[in-house]
Biopython code that builds the backbone (N, CA, C, O; Angstrom):
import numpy as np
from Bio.PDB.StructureBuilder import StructureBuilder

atoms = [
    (1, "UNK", "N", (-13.582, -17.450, -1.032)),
    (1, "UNK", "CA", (-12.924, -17.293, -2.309)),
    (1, "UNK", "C", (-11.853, -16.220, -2.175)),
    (1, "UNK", "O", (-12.274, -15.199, -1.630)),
    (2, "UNK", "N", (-10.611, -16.196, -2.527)),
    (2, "UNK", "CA", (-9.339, -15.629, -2.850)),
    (2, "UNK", "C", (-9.661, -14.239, -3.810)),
    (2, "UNK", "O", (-9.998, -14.276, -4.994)),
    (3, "UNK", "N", (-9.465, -13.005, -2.978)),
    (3, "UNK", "CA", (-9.369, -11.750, -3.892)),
    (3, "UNK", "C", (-8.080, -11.690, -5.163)),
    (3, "UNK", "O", (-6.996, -12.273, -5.171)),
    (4, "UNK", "N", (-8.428, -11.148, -5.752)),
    (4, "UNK", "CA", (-7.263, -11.039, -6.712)),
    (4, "UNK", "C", (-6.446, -9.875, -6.086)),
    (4, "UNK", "O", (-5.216, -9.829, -6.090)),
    (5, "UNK", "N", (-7.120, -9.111, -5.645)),
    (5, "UNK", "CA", (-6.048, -8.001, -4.631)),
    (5, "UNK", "C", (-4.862, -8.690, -3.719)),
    (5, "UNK", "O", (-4.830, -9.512, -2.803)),
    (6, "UNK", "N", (-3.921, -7.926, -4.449)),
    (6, "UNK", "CA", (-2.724, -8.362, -3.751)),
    (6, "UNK", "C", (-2.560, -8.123, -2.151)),
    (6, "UNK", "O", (-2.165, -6.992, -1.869)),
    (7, "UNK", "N", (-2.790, -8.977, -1.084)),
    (7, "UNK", "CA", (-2.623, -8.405, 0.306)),
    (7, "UNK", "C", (-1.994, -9.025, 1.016)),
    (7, "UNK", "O", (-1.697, -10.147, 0.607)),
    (8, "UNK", "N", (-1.408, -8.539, 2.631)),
    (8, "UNK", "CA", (-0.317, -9.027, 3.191)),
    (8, "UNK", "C", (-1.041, -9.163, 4.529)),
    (8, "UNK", "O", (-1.865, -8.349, 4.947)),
    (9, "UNK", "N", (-0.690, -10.165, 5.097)),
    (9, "UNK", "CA", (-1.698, -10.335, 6.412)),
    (9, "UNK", "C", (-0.134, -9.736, 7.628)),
    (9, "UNK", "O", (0.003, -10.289, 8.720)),
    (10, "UNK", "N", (0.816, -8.646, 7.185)),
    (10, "UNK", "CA", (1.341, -8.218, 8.197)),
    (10, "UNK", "C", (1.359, -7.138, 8.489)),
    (10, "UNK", "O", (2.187, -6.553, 9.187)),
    (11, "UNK", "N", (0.225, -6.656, 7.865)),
    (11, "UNK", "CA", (-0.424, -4.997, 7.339)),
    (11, "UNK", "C", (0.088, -4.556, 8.860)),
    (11, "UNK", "O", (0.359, -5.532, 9.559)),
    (12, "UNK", "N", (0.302, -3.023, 9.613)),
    (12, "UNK", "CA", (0.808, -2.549, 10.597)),
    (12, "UNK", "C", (-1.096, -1.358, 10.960)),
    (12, "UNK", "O", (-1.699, -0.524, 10.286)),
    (13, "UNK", "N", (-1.240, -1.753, 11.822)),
    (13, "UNK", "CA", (-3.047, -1.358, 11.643)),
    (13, "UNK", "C", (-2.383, 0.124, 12.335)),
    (13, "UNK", "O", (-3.501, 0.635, 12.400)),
    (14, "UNK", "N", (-1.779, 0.850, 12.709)),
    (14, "UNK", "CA", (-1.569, 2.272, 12.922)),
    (14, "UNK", "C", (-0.407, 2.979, 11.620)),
    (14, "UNK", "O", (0.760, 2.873, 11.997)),
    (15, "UNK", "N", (-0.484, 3.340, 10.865)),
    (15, "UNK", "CA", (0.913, 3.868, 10.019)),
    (15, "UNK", "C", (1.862, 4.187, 10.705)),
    (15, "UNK", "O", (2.989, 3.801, 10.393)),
    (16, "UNK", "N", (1.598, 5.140, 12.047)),
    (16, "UNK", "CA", (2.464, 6.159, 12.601)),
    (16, "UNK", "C", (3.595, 4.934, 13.466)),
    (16, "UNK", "O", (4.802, 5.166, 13.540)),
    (17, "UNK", "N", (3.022, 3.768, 14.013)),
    (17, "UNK", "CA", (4.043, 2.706, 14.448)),
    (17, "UNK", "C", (4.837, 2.051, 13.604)),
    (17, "UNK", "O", (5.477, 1.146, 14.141)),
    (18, "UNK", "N", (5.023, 2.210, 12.398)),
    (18, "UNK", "CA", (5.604, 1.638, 11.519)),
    (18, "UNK", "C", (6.770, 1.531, 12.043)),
    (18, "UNK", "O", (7.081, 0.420, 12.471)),
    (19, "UNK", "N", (7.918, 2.857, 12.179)),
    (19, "UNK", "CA", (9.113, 3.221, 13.011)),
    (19, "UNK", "C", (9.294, 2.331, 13.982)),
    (19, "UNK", "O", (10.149, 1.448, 13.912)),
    (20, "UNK", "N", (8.406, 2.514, 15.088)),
    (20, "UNK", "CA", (8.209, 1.821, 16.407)),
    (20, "UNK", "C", (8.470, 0.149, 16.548)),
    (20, "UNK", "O", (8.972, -0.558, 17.422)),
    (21, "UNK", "N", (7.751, -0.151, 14.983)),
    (21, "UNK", "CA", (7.788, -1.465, 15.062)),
    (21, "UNK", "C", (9.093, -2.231, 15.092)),
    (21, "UNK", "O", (9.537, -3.173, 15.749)),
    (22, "UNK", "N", (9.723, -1.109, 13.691)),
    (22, "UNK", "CA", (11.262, -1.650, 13.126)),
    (22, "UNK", "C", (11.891, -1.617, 13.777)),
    (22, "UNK", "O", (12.899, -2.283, 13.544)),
    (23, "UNK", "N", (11.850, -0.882, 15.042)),
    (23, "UNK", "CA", (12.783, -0.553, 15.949)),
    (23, "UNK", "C", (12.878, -1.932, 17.125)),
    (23, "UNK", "O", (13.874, -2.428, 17.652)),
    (24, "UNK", "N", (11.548, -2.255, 17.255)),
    (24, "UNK", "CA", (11.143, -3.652, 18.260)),
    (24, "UNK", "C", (11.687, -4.780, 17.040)),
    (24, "UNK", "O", (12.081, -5.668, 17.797)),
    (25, "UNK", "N", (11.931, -5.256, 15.779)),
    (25, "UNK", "CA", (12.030, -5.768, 15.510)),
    (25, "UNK", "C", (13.795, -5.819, 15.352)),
    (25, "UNK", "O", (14.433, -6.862, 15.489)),
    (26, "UNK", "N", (14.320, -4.686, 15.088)),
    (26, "UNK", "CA", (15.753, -4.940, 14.801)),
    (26, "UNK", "C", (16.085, -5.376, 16.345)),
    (26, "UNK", "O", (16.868, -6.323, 16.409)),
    (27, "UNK", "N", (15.659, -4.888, 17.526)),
    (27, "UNK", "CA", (16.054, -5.011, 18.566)),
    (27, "UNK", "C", (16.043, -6.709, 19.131)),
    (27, "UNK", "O", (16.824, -7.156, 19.971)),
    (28, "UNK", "N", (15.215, -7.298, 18.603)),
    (28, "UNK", "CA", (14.707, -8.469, 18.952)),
    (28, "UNK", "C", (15.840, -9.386, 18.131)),
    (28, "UNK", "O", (16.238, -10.387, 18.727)),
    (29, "UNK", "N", (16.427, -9.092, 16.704)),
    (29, "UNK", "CA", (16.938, -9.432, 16.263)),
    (29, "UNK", "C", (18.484, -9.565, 17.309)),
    (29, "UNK", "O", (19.149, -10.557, 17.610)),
    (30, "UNK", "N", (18.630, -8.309, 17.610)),
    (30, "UNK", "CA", (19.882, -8.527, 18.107)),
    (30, "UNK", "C", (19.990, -9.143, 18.876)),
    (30, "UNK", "O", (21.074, -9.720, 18.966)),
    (31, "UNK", "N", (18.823, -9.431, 20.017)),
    (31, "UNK", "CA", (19.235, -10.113, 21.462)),
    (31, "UNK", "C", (19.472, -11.482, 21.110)),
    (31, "UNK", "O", (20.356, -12.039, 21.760)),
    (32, "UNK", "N", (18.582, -12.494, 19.775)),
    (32, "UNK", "CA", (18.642, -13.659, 19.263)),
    (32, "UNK", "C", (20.134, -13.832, 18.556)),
    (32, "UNK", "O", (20.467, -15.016, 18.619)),
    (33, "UNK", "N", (20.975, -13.135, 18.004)),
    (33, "UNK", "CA", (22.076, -12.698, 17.410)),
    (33, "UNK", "C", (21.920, -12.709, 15.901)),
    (33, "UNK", "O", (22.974, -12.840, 15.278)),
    (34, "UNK", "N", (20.978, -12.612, 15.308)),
    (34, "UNK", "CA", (20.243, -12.317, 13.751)),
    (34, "UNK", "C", (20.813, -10.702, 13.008)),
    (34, "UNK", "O", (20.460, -9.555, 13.284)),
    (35, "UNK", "N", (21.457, -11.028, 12.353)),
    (35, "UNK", "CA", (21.952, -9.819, 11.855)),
    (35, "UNK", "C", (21.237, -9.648, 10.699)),
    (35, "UNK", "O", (21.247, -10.096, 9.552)),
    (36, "UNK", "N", (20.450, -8.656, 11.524)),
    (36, "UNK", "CA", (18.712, -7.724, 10.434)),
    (36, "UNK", "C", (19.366, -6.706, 9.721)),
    (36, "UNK", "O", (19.894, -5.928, 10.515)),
    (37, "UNK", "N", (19.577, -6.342, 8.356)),
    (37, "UNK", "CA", (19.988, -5.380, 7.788)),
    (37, "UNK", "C", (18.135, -4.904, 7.856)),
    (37, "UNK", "O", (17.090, -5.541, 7.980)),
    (38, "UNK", "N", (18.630, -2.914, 7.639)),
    (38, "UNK", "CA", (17.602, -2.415, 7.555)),
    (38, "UNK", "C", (17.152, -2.559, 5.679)),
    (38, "UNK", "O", (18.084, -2.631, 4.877)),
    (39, "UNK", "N", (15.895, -2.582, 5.244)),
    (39, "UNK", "CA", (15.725, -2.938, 3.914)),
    (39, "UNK", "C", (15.556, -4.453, 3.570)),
    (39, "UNK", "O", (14.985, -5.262, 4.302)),
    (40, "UNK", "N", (16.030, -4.684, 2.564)),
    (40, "UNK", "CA", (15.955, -6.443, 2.477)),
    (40, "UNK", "C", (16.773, -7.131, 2.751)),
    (40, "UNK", "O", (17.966, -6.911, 2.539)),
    (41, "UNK", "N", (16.254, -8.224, 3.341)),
    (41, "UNK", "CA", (16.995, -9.699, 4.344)),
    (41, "UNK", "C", (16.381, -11.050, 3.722)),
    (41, "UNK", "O", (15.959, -12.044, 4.313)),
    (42, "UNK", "N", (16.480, -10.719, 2.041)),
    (42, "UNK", "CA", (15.644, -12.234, 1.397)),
    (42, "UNK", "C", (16.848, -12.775, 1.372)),
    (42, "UNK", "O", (17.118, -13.022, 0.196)),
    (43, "UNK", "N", (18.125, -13.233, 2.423)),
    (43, "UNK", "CA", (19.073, -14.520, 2.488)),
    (43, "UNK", "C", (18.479, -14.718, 3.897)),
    (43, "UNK", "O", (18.427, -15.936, 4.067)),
    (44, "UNK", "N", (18.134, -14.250, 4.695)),
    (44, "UNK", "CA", (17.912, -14.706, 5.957)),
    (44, "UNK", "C", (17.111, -15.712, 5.781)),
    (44, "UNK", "O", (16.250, -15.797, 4.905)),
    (45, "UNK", "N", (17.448, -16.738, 6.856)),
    (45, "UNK", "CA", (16.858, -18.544, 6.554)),
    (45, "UNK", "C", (15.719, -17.929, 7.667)),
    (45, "UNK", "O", (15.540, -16.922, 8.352)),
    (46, "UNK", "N", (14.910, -19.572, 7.291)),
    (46, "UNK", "CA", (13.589, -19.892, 7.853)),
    (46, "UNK", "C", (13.818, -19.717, 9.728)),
    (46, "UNK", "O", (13.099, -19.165, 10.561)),
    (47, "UNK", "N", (14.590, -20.149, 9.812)),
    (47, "UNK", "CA", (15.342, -20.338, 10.974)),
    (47, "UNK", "C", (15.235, -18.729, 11.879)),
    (47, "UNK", "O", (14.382, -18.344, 12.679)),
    (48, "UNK", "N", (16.194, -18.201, 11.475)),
    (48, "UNK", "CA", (16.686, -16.819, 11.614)),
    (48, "UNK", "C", (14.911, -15.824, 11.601)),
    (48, "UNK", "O", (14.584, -15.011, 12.466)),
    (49, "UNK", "N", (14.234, -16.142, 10.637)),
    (49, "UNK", "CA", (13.141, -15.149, 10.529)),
    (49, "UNK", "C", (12.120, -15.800, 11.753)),
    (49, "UNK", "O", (11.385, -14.935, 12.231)),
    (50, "UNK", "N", (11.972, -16.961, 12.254)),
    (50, "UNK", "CA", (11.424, -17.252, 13.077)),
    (50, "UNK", "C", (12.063, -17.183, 14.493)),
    (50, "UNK", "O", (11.488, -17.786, 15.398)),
    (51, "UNK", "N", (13.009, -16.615, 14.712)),
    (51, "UNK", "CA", (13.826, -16.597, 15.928)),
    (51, "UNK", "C", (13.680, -15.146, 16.247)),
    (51, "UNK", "O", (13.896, -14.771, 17.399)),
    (52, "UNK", "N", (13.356, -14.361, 15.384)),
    (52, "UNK", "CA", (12.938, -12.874, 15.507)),
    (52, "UNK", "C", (11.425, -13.194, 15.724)),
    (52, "UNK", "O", (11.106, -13.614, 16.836)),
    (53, "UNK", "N", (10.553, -13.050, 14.861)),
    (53, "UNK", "CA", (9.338, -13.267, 15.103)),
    (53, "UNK", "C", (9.223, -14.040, 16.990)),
    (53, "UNK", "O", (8.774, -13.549, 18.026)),
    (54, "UNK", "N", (9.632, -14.904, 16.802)),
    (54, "UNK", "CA", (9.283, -15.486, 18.133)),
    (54, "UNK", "C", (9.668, -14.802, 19.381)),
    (54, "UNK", "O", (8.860, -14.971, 20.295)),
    (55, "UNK", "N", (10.893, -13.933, 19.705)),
    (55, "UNK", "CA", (11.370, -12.970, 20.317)),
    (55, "UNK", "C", (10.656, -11.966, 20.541)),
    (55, "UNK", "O", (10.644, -11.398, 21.633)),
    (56, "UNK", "N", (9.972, -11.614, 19.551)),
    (56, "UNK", "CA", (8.884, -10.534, 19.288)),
    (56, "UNK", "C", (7.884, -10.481, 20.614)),
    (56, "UNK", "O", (7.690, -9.697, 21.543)),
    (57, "UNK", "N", (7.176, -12.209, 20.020)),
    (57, "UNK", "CA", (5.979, -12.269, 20.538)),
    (57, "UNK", "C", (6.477, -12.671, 21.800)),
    (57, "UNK", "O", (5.457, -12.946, 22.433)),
    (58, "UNK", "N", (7.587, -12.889, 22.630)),
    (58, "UNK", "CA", (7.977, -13.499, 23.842)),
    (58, "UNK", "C", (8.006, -12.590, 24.606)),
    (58, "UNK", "O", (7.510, -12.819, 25.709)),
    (59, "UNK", "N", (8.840, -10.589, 24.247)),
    (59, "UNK", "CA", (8.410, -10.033, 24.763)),
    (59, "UNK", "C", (7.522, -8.864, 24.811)),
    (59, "UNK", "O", (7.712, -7.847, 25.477)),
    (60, "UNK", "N", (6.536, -9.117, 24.036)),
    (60, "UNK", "CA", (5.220, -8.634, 23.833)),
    (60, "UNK", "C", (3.968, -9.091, 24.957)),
    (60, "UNK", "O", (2.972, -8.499, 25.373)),
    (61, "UNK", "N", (4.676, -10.723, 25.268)),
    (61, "UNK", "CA", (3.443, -11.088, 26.045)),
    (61, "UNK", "C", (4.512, -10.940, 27.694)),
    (61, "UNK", "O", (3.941, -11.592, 28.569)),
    (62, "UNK", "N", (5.422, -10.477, 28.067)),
    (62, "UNK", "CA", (5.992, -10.002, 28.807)),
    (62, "UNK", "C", (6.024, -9.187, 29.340)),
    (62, "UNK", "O", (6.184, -9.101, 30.557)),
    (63, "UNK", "N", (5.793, -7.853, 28.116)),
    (63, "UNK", "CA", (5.193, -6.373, 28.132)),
    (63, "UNK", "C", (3.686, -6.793, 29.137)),
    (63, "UNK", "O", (3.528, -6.605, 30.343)),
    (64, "UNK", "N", (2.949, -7.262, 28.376)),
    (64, "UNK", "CA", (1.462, -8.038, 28.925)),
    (64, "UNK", "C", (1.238, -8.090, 29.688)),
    (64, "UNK", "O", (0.289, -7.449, 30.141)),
    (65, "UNK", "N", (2.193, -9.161, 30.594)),
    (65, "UNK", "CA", (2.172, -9.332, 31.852)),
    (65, "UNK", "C", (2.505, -8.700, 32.875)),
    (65, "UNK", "O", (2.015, -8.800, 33.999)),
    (66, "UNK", "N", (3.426, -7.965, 32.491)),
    (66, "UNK", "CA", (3.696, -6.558, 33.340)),
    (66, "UNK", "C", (2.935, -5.516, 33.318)),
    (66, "UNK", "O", (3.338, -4.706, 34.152)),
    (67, "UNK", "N", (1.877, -5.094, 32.669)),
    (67, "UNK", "CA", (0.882, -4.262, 32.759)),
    (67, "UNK", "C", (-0.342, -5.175, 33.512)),
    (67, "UNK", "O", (-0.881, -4.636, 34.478)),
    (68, "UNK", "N", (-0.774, -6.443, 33.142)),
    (68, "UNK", "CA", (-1.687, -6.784, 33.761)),
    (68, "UNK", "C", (-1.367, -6.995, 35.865)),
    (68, "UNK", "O", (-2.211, -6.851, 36.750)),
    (69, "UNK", "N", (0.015, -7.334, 36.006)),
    (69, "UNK", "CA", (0.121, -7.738, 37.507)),
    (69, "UNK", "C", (0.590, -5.814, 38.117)),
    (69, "UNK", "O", (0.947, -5.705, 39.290)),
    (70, "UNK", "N", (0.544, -4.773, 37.411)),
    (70, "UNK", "CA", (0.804, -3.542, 37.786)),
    (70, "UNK", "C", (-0.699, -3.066, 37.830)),
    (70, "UNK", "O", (-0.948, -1.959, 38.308)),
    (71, "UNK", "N", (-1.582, -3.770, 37.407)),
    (71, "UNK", "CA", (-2.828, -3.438, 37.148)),
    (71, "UNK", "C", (-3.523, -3.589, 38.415)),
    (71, "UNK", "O", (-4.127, -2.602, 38.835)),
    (72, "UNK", "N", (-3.535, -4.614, 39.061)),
    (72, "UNK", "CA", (-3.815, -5.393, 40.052)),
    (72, "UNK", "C", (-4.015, -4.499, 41.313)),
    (72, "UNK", "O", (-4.292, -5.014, 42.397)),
]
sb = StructureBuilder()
sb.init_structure("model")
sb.init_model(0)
sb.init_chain("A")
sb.init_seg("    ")
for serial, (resi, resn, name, xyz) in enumerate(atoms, 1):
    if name == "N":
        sb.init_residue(resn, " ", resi, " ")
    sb.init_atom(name, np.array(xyz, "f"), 0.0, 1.0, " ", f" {name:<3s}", serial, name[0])
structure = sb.get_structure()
């Protein structure tokens, strides 16, 4: 059953990365060529917000892999 509490499943589980994050995210933006204003981006299309997001996670699991084969 659905809380009536308003919640966001993109909650940031450390506060102090908040910065850190925006910073991985504008960056990601740029390499895709997404021009991220800092603040609100409610014109940015479906398109555009998933081309960041996906950038994200492309080199996140990159990061990944480079710690796991340095691990080795």
């Amino acid at each position: 059953m659905a809380s009536n509490k308003s919640s966001s499943n993109n909650k940031i589980m450390v506060p102090q990365a908040r910065a850190a994050m925006d910073k991985f995210k504008m960056e990601a933006a740029n390499e895709v060529g997404v021009d991220l204003k800092k603040g609100y981006n409610g014109s940015m299309t479906t398109r555009e917000a998933g081309s960041i997001g996906g950038q994200m996670v492309k080199k996140m699991i990159q990061s990944y892999e480079q710690g796991m084969s340095s691990a080795e």
